[in-house]
C-alpha positions as CSV (number, residue, x, y, z in Angstrom):
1,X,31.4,15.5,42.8
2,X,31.9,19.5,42.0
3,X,34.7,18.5,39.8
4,X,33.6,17.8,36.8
5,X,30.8,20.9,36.0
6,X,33.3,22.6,37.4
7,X,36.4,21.5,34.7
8,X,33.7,21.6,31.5
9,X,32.8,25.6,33.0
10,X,36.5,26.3,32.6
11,X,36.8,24.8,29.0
12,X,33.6,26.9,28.1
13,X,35.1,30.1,29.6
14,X,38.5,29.5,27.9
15,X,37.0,28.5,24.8
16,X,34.8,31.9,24.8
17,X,37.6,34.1,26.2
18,X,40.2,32.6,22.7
19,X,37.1,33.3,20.4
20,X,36.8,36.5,21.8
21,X,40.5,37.5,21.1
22,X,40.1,35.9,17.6
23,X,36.9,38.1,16.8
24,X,38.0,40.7,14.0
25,X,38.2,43.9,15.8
26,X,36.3,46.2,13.6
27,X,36.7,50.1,12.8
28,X,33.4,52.3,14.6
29,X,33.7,55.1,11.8
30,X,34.0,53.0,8.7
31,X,32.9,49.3,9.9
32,X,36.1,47.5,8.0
33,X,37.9,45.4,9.7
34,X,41.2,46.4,11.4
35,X,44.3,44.8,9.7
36,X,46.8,47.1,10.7
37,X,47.7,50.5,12.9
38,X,44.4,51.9,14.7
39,X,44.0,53.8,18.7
40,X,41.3,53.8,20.6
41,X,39.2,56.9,20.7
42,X,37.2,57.7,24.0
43,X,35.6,61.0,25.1
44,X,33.9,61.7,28.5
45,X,30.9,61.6,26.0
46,X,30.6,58.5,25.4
47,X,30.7,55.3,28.2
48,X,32.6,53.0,25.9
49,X,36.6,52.8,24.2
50,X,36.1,52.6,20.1
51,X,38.5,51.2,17.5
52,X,39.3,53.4,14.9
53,X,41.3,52.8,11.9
54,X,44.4,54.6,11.2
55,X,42.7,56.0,8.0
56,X,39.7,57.2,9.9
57,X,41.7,58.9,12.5
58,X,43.1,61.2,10.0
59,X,39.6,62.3,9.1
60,X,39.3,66.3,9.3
61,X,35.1,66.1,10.0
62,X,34.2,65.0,13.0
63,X,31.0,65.2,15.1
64,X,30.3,68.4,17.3
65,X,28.9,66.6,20.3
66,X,31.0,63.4,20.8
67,X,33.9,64.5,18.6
68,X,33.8,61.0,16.7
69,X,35.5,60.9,13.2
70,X,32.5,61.3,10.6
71,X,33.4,59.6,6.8
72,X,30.0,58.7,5.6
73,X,27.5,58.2,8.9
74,X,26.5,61.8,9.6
75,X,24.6,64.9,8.7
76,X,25.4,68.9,8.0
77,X,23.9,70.8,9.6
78,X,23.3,74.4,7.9
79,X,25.4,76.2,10.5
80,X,28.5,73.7,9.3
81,X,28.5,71.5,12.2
82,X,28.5,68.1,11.9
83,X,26.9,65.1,14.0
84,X,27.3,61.3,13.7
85,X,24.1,59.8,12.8
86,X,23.3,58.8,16.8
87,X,23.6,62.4,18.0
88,X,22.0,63.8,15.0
89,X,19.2,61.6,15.7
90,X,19.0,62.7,19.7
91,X,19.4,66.4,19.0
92,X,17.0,68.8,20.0
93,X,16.1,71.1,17.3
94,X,12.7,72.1,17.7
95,X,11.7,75.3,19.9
96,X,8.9,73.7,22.0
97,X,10.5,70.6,22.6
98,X,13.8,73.0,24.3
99,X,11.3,75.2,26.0
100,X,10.2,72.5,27.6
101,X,13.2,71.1,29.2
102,X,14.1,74.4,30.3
103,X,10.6,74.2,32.2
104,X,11.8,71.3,33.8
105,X,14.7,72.4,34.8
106,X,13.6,75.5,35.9
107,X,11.8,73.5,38.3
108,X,14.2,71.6,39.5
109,X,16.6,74.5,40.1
110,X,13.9,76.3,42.4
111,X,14.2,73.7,44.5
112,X,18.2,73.3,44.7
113,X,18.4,77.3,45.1
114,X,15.4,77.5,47.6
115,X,16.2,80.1,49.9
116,X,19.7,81.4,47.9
117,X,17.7,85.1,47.2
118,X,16.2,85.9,44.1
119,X,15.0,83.6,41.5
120,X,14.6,84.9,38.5
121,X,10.9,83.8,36.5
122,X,9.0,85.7,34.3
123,X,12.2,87.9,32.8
124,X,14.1,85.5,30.9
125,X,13.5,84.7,27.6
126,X,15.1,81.4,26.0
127,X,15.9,80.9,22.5
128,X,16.8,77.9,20.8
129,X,19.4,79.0,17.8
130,X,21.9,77.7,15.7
131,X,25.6,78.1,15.6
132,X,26.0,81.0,13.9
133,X,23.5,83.2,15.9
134,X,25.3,81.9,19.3
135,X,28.6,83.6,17.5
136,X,26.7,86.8,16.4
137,X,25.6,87.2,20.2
138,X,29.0,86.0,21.4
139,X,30.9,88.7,19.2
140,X,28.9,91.5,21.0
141,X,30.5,90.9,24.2
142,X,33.2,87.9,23.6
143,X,34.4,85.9,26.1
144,X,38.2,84.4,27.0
145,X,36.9,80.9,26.1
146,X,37.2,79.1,22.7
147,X,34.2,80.2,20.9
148,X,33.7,76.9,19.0
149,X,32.7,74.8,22.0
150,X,30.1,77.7,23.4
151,X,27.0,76.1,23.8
152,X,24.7,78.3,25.5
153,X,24.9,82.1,26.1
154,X,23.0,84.6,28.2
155,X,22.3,88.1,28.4
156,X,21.5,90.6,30.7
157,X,20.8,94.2,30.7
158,X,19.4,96.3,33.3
159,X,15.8,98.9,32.0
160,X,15.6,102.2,33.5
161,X,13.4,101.2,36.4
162,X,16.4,98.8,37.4
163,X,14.8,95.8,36.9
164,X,16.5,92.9,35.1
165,X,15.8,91.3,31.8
166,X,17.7,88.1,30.9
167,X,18.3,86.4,27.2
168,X,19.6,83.0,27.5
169,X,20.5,81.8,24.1
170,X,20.4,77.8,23.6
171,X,21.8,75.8,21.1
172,X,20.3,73.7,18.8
173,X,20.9,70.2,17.7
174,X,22.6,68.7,21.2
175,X,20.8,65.6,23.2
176,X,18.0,66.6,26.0
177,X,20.4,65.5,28.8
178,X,23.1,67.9,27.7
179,X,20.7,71.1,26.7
180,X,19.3,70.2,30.3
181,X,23.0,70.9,31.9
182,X,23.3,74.0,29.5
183,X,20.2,75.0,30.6
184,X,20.9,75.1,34.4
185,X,24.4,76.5,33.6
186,X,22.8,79.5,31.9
187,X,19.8,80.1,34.5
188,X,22.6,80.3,37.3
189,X,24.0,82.9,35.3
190,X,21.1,84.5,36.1
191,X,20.8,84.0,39.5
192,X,24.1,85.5,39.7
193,X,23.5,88.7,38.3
194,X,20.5,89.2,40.5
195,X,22.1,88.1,43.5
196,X,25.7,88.5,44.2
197,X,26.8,92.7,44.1
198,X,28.4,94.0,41.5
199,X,31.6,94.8,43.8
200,X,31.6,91.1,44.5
201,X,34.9,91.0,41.7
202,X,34.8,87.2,41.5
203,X,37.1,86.0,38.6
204,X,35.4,85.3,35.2
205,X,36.5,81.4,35.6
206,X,35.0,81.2,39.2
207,X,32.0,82.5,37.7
208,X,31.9,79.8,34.9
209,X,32.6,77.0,37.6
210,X,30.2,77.9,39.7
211,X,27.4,77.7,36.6
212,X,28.9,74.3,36.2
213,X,28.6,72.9,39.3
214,X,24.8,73.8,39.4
215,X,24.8,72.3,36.1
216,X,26.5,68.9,37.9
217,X,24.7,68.7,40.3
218,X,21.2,68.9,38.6
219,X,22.6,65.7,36.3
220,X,23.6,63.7,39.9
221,X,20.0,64.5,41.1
222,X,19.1,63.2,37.9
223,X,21.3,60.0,37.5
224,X,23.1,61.5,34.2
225,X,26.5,60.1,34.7
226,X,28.1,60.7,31.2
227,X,26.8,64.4,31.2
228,X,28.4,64.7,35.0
229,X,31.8,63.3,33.4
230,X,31.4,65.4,30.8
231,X,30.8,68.3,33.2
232,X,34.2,67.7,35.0
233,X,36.7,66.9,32.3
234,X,35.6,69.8,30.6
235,X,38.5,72.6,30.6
236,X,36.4,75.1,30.0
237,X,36.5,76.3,33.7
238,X,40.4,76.1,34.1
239,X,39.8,73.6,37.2
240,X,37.3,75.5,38.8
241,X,34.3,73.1,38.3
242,X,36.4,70.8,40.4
243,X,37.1,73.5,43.1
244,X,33.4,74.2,44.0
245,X,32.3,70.2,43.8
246,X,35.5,69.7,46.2
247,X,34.2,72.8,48.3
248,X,30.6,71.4,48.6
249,X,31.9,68.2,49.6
250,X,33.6,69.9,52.6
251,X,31.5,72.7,53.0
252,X,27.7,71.5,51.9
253,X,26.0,73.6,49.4
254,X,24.4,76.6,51.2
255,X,28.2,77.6,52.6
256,X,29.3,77.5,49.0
257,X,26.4,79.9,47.7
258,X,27.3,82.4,50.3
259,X,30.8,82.7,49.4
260,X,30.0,83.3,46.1
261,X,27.4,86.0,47.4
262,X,29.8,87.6,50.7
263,X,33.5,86.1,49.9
264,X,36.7,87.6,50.2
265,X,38.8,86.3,47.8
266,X,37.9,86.0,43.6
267,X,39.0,82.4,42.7
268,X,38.6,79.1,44.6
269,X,41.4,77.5,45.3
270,X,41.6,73.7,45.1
271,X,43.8,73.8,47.7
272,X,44.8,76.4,51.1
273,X,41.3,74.6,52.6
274,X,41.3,77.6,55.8
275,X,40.6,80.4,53.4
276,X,38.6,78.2,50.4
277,X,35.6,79.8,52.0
278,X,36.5,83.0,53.8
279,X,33.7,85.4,54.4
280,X,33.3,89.4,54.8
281,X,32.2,89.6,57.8
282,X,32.6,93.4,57.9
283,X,29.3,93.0,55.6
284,X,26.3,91.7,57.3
285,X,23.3,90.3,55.7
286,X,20.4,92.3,55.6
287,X,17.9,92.4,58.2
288,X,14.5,91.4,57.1
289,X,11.4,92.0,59.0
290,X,9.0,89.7,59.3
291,X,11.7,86.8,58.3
292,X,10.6,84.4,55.2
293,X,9.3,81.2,55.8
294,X,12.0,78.7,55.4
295,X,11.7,76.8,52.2
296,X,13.7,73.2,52.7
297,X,14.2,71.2,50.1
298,X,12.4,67.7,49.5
299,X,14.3,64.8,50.3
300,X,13.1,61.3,50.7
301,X,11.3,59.3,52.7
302,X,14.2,56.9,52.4
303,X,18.2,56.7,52.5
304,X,18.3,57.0,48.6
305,X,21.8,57.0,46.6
306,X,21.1,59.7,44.1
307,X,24.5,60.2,42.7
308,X,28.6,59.5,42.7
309,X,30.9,62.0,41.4
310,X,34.6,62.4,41.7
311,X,37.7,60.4,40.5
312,X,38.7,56.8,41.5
313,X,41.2,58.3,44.0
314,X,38.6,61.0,45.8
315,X,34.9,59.9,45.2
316,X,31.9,61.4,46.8
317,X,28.4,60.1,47.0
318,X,25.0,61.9,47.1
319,X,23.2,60.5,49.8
320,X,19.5,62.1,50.0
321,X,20.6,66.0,50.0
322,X,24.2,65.2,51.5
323,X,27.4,64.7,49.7
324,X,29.7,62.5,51.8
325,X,33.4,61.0,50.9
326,X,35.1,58.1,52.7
327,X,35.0,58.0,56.2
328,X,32.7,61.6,56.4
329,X,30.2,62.0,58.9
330,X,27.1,63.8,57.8
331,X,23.6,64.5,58.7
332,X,21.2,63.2,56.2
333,X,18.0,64.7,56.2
334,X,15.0,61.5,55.6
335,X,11.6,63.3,55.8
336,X,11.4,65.5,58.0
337,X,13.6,63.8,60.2
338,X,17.8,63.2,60.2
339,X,20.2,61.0,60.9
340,X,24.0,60.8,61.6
341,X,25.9,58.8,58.3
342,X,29.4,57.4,58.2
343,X,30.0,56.5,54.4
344,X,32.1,53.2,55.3
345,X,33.5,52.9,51.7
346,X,32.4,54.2,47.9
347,X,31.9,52.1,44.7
348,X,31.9,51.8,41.6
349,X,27.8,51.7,41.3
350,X,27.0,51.5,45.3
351,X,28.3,53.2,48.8
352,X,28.7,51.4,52.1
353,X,27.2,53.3,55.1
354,X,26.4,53.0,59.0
355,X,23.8,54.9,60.5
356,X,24.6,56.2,64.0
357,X,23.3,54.2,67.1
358,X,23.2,50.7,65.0
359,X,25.5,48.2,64.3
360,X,25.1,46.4,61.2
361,X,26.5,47.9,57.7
362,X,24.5,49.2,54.7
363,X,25.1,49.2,51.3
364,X,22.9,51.7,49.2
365,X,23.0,51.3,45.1
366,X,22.1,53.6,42.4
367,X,18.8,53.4,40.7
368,X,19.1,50.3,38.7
369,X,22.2,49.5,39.3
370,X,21.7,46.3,41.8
C-alpha cells in the first residue's frame, strides 16, 4: 500500500536534488554566473559558504566587518574603510544609539561580575569615533596587535586623589551585536585596572583573553552565535580566548576571576591543567568587617539552554549559570534552588541531560531552535 507515495516521493526528491546541481551557481560579489575557476569564501562572520568568481577574488577592496570582496555593492566611509551594502546598512554610527547599547551592556555585566570587587560606573566616558581617531589614541600608547583590526580602545589614568578615570573609545560603523562584544571587552578592561594589583604582571595576551571571554560570554547569555564564533577564531589573543573558556569550563567562572586577581603564573596555559589555576596563597584576601551582602546572580526559574560554545570535538553548553561538557556533573542553580546535571551528550542546536535522583533523559534546545 506504502509503496507507491513512497516511489513518486523519491522521483520528486531526485528530480529536485538534479535541478539543484543544474541551478547556475552564481558569484555573491558581482551576481554573474560562474563559468569557470571560483573558491568559496567564508568568515566566522558570516553563517553561510559564498561563491566568488575568480575575478572578484582578486579584488583589493573589501569590506571591514565581514571581509567580503566589494566591486560595486558598498560604501566609503570617510575614514577609508569600506562595508558591503548589508553591514553598511547595520552599522552603528550615531552617538546615542552606541551609548545605549553600552547601557545595556553595562547592565548585563553587573550582573556577570556581581561580587568580582569594584565596578566601575560613573568614571567612564564612551566615545563613538571613527577610524582614524581610534589610530590617533592607539599611537599614544601602541599596542603589539595589528592596528587595522582595533576596534575599541580604552584609557585610563589615575588623578591626584588616586581615583580612576576611564576613556573607552568605540568604533563606529560595526553591527549592534558586535559593538555589544566590543563593549563588554572594553568595560572589563576597566574592571581590570581597578581590581587586579599592579604587581599582578599578567602577560598583555592574558589580559586581552580575558576581555574576550567576558565579551563571549555576554553573546552566549545573549544567543549571538556568529559573534561568539567570531570571538574564538579571532587571533587577536594568540589562543588565550580559548584558554580562559577551557578554564571556566573546568574551573566555573568565579575560580577564573580570582586567578586573574591572586594567580601565580602570567599566561594561561591551555594545557598543564594542575597549575592552569594556581593561587598565591601567601596573599590573603582582605578582611572586611561587616562582610557584604552576597549578590547572586539571576538565573531561571527553569532548566534553560542559554548557549553552546566550543568546537565539534570539545563542546560545552550553558545550562542556566553552569557550563558543562560531555559527561560533566554540575550543580545548576534553578531559582533559588539546585540541582545535580549530567550533560548525557551535546548537539548541534540542543544538549541531552539527566537530573540526579530521576530516571528518564532530557533534551533542552536553544531558544528557537526546536
Amino acid at each position: 500500500m506504502l509503496r507507491a507515495p513512497l516511489s513518486l516521493f523519491l522521483c520528486w526528491l531526485l528530480t529536485a536534488l538534479s535541478a539543484l546541481a543544474d541551478a547556475p551557481l552564481r558569484c555573491a560579489v558581482c551576481q554573474n554566473r560562474i563559468s569557470g575557476q571560483f573558491f568559496w569564501w567564508q568568515s566566522p562572520g558570516v553563517s553561510t559558504k559564498l561563491a566568488v568568481c575568480e575575478s572578484c577574488g582578486k579584488l583589493d577592496t573589501s569590506c571591514a566587518i565581514c571581509r567580503i570582496p566589494i566591486r560595486q555593492h558598498g560604501r566609503q566611509l570617510a575614514d577609508g574603510r569600506w562595508l558591503c551594502d548589508k553591514d553598511f546598512a547595520a552599522g552603528v554610527f550615531a552617538p546615542a544609539d552606541a551609548a545605549r547599547i553600552y547601557e545595556e551592556v553595562w547592565r548585563d555585566l553587573q550582573r556577570l561580575l556581581a561580587g568580582t570587587g569594584t565596578l566601575p560606573r560613573q568614571n567612564i566616558t564612551v566615545s563613538l569615533v571613527d577610524a582614524r581617531e581610534l589610530r590617533k589614541q592607539n599611537a599614544s600608547l601602541p599596542s603589539e596587535h595589528d592596528q587595522s583590526s582595533i576596534m575599541g580602545l580604552t584609557r585610563t589614568r589615575t588623578l591626584a586623589n588616586r581615583e580612576w578615570q576611564h576613556h573607552i573609545y568605540l568604533l563606529n560603523g560595526l553591527g549592534q551585536a558586535r559593538l555589544a562584544a566590543i563593549c563588554a571587552h572594553e568595560y572589563t578592561h576597566t574592571w581590570l585596572h581597578e581590581n587586579v594589583p599592579a604587581t599582578r604582571g599578567l602577560d598583555r595576551d592574558t589580559v586581552e583573553g580575558f576581555c574576550e571571554l567576558v565579551a563571549f560570554k555576554l553573546m552566549v547569555q545573549r544567543h549571538e552565535e556568529v559573534e561568539g564564533n567570531v570571538i574564538l577564531a579571532n587571533a587577536y589573543t594568540r589562543g588565550q580566548v580559548n584558554a580562559f573558556v577551557q578554564a571556566e569550563a573546568e574551573h566555573q567562572f568565579h575560580r577564573v576571576v580570582r586567578w586573574v586577581k591572586t594567580g601565580v603564573d602570567e599566561v594561561l596555559p591551555e594545557s598543564n591543567r594542575t597549575r592552569v589555576l594556581a593561587l598565591r596563597e601567601d596573599e590573603p584576601a582582605p578582611l572586611t568587617w561587616p562582610p557584604p551582602p552576597p549578590t547572586p546572580t539571576l538565573v531561571p526559574d527553569e532548566l534553560l539552554l542559554r548557549g553552546i560554545s566550543g568546537n565539534r570535538a570539545h563542546r560545552f553548553v550553558l545550562i542556566n549559570d553552569c557550563t558543562l561538557t560531555t559527561n560533566e556533573v554540575g550543580r545548576v542553580r534553578v531559582g533559588t534552588s539546585n540541582v545535580l546535571v549530567r550533560c548525557v551528550a551535546i548537539k548541534e542546536r540542543s544538549a541531552v541531560i539527566k537530573i540526579q535522583g530521576r530516571s528518564d533523559y532530557q533534551e533542552l534546545f536553544l531558544l528557537g531552535a526546536n
